[in-house]
C-alpha positions, 0 to 999 in steps of 0.5 A: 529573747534576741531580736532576728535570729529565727529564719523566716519561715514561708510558705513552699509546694512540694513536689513528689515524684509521681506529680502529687503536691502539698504545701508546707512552711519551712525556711527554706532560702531560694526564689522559687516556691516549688521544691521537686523531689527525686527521692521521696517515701514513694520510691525509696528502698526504706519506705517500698522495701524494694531495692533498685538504683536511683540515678538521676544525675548518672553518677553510676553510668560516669562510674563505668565510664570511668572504671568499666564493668569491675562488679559481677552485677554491672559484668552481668548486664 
């Protein structure tokens, strides 16, 4: 087996969005030792069976900005 060609494998917190953390090993290449997640089995559609936007970087507000209200549902808010 060739030498150095696994990633290096280190020891990461994660954290969810309601605050609660774990940690885990992945090969993860960054300098920080905390991962926050915005999406997670807590809130998304697939896991809580509840649809609802997710927009934490505001693309669906520059989309509007950008087009206006085209949709029936954006018209209706």
């Amino acid at each position: 087996m060739r030498d150095n060609i696994h990633p290096n494998y280190r020891f990461v917190t994660i954290q969810q969005t309601d605050g609660t953390e774990y940690v885990t090993r992945m090969a993860w290449e960054s300098d920080q030792d905390t991962l926050q997640l915005t999406i997670d089995p807590l809130n998304h559609p697939a896991y809580t069976g509840k649809r609802r936007n997710i927009d934490s970087e505001g693309r669906i507000d520059k989309f509007r900005k950008k087009f206006g209200a085209s949709t029936p549902a954006a018209a209706a808010e």
